[in-house]
C-alpha positions as CSV (number, residue, x, y, z in Angstrom):
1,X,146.7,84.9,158.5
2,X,148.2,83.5,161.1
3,X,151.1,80.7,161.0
4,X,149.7,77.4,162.3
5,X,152.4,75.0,161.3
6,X,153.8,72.8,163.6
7,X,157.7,71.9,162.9
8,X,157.9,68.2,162.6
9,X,161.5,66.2,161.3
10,X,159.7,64.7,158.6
11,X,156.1,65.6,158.7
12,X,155.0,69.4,159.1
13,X,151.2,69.7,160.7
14,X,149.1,72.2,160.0
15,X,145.8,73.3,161.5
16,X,144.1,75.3,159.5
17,X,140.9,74.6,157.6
18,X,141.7,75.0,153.6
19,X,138.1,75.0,153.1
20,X,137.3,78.1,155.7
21,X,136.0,81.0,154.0
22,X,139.2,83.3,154.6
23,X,141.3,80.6,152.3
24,X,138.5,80.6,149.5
25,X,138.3,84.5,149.9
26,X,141.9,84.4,149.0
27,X,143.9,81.1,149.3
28,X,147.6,82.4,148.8
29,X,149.4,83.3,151.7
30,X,147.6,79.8,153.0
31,X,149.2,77.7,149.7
32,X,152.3,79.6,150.5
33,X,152.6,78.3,153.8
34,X,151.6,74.8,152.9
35,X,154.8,74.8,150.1
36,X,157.4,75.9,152.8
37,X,156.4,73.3,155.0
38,X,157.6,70.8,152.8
39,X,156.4,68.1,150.0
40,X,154.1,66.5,152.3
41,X,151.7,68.0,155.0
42,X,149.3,66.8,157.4
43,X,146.2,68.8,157.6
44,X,145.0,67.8,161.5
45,X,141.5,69.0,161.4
46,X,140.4,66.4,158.6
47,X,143.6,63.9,159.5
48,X,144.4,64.2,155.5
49,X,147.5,65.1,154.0
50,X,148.7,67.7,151.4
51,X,151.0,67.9,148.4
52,X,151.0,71.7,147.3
53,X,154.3,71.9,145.9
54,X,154.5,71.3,141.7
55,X,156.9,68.7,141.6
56,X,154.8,66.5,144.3
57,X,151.4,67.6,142.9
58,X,152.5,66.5,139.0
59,X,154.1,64.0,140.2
60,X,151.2,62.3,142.5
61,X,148.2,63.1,139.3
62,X,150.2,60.7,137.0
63,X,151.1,57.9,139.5
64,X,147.6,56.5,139.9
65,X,148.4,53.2,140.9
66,X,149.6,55.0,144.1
67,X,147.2,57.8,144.4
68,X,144.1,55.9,143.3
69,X,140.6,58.0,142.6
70,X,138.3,55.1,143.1
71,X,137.9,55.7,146.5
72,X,136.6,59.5,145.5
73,X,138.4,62.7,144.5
74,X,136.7,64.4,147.9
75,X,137.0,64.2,151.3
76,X,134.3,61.6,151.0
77,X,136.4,58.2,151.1
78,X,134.2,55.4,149.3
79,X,135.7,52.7,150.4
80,X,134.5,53.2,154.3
81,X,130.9,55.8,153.1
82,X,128.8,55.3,150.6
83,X,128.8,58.2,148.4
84,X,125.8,60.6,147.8
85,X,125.4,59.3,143.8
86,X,127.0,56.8,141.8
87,X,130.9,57.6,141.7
88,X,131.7,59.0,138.1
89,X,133.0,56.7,135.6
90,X,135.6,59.2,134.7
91,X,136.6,61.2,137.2
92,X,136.2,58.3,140.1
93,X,137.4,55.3,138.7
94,X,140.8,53.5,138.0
95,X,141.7,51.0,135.5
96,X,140.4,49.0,134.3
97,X,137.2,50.6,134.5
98,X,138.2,54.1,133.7
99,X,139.5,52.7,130.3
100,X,136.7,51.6,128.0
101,X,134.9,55.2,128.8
102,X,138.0,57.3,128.4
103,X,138.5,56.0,125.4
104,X,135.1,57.2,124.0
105,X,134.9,60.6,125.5
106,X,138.6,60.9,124.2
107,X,137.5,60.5,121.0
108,X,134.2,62.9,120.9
109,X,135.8,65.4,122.4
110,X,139.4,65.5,120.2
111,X,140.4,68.7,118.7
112,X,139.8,67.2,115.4
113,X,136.3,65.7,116.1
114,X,135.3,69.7,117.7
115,X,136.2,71.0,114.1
116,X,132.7,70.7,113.2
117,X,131.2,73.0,116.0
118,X,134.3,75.8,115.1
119,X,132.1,78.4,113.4
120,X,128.9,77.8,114.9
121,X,130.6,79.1,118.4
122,X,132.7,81.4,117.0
123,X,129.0,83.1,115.1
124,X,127.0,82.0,118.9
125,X,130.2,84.2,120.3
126,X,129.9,87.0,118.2
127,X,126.2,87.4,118.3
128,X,126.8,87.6,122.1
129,X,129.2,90.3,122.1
130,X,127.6,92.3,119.6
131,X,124.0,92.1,121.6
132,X,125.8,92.9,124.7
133,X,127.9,96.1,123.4
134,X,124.6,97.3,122.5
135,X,123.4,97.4,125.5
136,X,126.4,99.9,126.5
137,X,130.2,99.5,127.9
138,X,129.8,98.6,131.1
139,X,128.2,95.0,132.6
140,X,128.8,92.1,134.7
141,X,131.0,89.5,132.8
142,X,129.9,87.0,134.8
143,X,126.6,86.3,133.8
144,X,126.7,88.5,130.3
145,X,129.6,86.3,129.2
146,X,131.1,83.5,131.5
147,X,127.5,82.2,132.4
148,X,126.0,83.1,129.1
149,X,128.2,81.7,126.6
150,X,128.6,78.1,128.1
151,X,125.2,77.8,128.6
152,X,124.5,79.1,125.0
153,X,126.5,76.7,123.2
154,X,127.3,73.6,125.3
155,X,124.0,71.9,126.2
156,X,123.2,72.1,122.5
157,X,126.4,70.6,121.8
158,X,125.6,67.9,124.3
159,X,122.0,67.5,122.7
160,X,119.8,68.0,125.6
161,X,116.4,69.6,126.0
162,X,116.0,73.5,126.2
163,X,113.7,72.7,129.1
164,X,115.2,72.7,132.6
165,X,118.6,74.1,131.9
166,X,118.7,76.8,134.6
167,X,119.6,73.5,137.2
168,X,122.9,73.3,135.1
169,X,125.2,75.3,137.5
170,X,123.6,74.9,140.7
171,X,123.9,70.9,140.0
172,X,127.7,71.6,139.4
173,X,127.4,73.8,141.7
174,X,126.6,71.4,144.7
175,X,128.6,68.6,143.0
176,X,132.0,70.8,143.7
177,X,131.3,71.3,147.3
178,X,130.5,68.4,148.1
179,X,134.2,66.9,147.4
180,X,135.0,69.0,150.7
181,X,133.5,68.6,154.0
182,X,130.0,69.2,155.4
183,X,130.1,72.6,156.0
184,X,127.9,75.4,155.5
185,X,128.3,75.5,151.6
186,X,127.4,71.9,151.3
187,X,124.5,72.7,153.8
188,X,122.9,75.1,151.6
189,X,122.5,73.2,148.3
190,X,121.8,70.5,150.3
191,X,118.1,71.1,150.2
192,X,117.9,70.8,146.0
193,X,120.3,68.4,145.6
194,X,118.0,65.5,145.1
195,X,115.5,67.5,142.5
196,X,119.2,68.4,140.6
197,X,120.8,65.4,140.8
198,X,117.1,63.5,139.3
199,X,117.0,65.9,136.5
200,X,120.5,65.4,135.4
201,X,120.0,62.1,135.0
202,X,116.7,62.3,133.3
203,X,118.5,64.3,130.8
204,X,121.5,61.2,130.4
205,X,118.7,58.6,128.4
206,X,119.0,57.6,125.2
207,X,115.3,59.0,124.3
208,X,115.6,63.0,125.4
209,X,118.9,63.4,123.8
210,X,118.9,64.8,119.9
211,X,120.2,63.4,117.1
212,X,124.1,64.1,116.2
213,X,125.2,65.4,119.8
214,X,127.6,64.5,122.5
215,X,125.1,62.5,124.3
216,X,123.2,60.4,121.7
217,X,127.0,59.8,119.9
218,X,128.0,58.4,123.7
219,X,124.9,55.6,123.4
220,X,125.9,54.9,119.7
221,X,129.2,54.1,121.4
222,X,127.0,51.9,123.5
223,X,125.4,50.1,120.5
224,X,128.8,49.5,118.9
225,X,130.0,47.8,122.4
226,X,132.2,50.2,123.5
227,X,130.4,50.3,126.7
228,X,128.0,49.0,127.9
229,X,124.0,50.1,128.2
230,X,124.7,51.0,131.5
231,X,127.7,53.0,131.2
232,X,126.3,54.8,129.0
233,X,124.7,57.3,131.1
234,X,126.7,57.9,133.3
235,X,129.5,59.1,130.9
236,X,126.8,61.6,129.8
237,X,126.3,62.8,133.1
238,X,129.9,63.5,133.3
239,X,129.5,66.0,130.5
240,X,126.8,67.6,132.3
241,X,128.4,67.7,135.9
242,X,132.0,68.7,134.7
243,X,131.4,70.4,131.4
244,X,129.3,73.7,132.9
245,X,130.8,75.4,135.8
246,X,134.3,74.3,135.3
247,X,134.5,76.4,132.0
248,X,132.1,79.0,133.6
249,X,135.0,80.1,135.7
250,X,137.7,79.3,133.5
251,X,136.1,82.6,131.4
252,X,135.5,84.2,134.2
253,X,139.0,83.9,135.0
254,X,140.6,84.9,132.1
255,X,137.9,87.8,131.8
256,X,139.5,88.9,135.3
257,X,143.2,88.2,133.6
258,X,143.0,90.4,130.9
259,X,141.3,93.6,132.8
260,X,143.5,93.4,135.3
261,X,146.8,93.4,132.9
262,X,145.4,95.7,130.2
263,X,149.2,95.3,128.3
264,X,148.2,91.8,127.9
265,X,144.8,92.5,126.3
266,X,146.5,94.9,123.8
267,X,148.8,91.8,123.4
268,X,146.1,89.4,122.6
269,X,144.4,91.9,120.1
270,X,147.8,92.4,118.3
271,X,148.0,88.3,118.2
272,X,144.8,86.8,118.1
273,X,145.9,83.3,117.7
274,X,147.2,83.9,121.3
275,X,143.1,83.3,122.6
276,X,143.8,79.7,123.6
277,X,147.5,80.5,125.4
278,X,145.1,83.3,127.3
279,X,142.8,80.7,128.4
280,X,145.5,78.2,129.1
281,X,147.1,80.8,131.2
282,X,144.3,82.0,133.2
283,X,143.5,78.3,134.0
284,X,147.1,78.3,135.5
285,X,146.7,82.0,137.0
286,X,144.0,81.7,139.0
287,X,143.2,77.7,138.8
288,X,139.4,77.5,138.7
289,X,139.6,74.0,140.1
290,X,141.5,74.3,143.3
291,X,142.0,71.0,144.7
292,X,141.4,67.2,144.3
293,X,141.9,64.6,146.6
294,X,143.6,61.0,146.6
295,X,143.9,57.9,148.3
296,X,146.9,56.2,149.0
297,X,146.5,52.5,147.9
298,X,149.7,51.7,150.3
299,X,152.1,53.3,152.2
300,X,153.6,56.1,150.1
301,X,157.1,58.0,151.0
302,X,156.9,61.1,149.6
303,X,160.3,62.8,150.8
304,X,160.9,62.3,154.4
305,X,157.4,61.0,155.2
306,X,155.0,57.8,154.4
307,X,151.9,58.6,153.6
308,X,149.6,55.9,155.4
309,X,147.9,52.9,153.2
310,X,144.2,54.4,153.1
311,X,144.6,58.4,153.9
312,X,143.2,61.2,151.8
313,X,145.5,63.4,150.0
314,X,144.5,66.6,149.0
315,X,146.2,68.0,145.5
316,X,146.3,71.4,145.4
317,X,146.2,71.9,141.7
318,X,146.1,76.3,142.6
319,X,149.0,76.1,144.8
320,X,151.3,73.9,142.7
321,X,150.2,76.6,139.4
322,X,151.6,79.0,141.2
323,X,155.0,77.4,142.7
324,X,157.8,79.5,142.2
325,X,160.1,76.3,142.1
326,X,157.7,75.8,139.0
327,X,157.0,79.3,137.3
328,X,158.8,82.9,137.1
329,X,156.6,85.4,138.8
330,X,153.2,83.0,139.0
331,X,151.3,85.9,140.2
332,X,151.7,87.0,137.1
333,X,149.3,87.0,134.0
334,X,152.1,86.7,131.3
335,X,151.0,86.1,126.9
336,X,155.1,85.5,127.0
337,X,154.8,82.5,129.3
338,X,154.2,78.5,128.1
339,X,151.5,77.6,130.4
340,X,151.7,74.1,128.8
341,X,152.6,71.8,132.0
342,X,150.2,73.4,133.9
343,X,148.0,71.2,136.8
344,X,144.6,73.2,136.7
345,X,143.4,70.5,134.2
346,X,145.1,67.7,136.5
347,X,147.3,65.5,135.0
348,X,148.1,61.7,133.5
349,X,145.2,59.3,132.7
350,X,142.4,61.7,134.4
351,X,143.1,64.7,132.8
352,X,140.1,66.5,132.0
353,X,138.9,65.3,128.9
354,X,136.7,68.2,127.9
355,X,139.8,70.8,127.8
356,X,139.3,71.1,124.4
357,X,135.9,71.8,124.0
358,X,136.6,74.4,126.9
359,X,139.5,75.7,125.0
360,X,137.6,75.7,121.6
361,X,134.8,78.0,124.2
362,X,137.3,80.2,125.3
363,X,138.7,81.1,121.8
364,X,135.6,81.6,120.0
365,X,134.5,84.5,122.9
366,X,137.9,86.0,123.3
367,X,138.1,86.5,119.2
368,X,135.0,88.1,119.1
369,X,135.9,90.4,122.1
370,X,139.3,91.5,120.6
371,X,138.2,92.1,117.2
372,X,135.5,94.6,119.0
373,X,136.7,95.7,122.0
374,X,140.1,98.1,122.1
375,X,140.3,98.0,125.9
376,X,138.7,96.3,129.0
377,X,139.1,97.1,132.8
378,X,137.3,96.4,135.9
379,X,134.3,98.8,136.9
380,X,133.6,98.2,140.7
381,X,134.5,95.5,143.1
382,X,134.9,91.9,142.3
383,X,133.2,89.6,144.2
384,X,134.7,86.0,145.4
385,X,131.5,82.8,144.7
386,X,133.0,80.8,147.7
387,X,133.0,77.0,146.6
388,X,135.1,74.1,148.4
389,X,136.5,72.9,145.1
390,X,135.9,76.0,142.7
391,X,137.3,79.2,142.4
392,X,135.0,80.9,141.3
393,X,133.7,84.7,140.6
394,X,130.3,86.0,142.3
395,X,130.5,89.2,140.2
396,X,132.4,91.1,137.3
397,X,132.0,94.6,137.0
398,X,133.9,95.0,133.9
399,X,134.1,98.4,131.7
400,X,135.0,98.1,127.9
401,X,135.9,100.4,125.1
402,X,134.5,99.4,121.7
403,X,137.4,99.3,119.2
């Protein structure tokens, strides 16, 4: 790649496109560039700025009355457009109005409340495995395990019809590249994103959703006054736009992880309890969420430069998870590492707040696959699913060795 950074005393310029299919092919020698420029960036062809660097990116996700999401976590700024759906309670809002629903997804989806759903996914996990060993040792991990396994356990979970659920990761799928610009990705799912968009929030009323799951327990919340009637779907439909695709490729990642440093694997099968550092470290390896943008609600210095009142900043949650100021050897997959500090589940007050349910996911289809497979490695070539938010896998040959 070539270098298009322009020098600048206190604010380096770059013109390249961070959503052009050579950086989601393979974004690192862009990120790279991005952190020796400096703290602060501006990207000319969408006049936005950048913070790729760890200390800026951590620092930047837990100052929100600074870096405010109201006005949308895409390109997309809401206070000038209108957006294409209602702005997400969670993941677009500030306080105050971020509070009330926080506070009740927090509180469904705590490691103590997930307790209850621990041996049902580990059993849904090791049903999986089992039916796909017998099938024979080789097979695409992404959609024999990453796809399958989400979409086994978590719409249950969430309590919403069988019917319809194939729209799951092609409504996420949209939704991601759609917080970048219009380009061709956003072009092609264009064309469904109405019929995908309608469906997901048939599926948030208080009437489809079953008894004793995520989404009827959200509209009890509702009852009690928690929130209010009308909250109450949306905060379902941010289970169903961010609880699919995002842990889709956080498997898929550490699927990749572990077949690519086999000593790791045999690690991992030595010290099972290691499943959720695994996942935790993939997430930081190869960030599944790439990037989230802010808006600065006044003029922000950041080192040597101001940030203007009202420009987009774009967080590079993969770049700063792999910032050697941050991490020894980040291109690394590394069991021995703390991964705990890592940005690829953002940070401060909109942290995701379904990493545990992913984590809880993650460990019940790792266990199963190291108490049954002795080794894993990659088959054939691994394709790239280009996304302007994601980074996500298109295919996983992988090859395993029963133990």
């Amino acid at each position: 790649m070539t270098r298009t950074i322009e020098p600048h005393p206190a604010l380096p310029v770059h013109h390249g496109d961070p959503f052009g299919h050579e950086v989601l092919e393979d974004p690192a020698a862009f990120h790279g560039e991005l952190r020796e420029a400096g703290p602060v960036v501006h990207l000319a062809r969408y006049d936005v700025y950048a913070m790729a660097r760890y200390a800026e990116v951590h620092a930047a996700l837990r100052d929100w009355q600074s870096f405010e999401s109201g006005a949308g976590v895409g390109l997309s700024n809401f206070r000038t457009e209108p957006p294409w759906r209602p702005p997400s309670l969670l993941l677009e809002s500030d306080p105050p109005r971020h509070d009330a629903p926080r506070r009740v997804l927090s509180g469904l989806l705590a490691p103590r409340a997930l307790r209850r759903l621990r041996e049902q996914w580990r059993s849904a996990a090791a049903d999986l495995v089992d039916d796909l060993l017998a099938r024979g040792p080789e097979f695409d991990a992404v959609p024999a395990l990453a796809e399958a396994f989400p979409l086994r356990v978590f719409p249950d979970a969430v309590g919403i019809p069988d019917e319809g659920r194939e729209n799951l990761l092609p409504y996420g799928e949209f939704l991601f590249n759609a917080f970048g610009p219009h380009n061709d990705l956003v072009a092609a799912g264009a064309p469904r994103a109405g019929d995908l968009a309608a469906w997901v929030n048939a599926q948030c009323r208080r009437e489809v959703l079953a008894e004793g799951g995520f989404g009827a327990q959200i509209w009890a919340a509702a009852d009690r006054g928690e929130i209010t009637p009308d909250q109450a779907p949306l905060v379902v439909r941010s289970l169903l736009s961010a609880g699919v695709d995002t842990t889709v490729h956080g498997l898929g990642a550490v699927l990749h992880a572990v077949a690519t440093f086999p000593e790791q694997w045999r690690r991992l099968r030595e010290q099972p309890h290691l499943a959720r550092v695994a996942f935790d470290e993939a997430v930081r390896w190869a960030s599944p969420v790439q990037t989230f943008f802010r808006t600065a609600t006044t003029d922000v210095r950041v080192g040597d430069a101001v940030v203007p009142a009202g420009k987009k900043i774009l967080m590079f949650l993969a770049s700063a998870n792999r910032d050697p100021g941050r991490w020894d050897d980040p291109a690394a997959f590394d069991l021995s590492r703390d991964p705990s500090g890592h940005v690829g589940f953002g940070f401060g007050i909109h942290q995701c707040v379904g990493q545990h349910v992913a984590r809880l996911e993650a460990e019940s289809l790792l266990t199963a696959l190291a108490e049954r497979v002795a080794s894993i490695e990659v088959a054939g070539p691994v394709v790239r699913h280009h996304n302007n938010t994601m980074r996500a896998l298109g295919s996983l040959p992988l090859r395993v060795r029963p133990a």
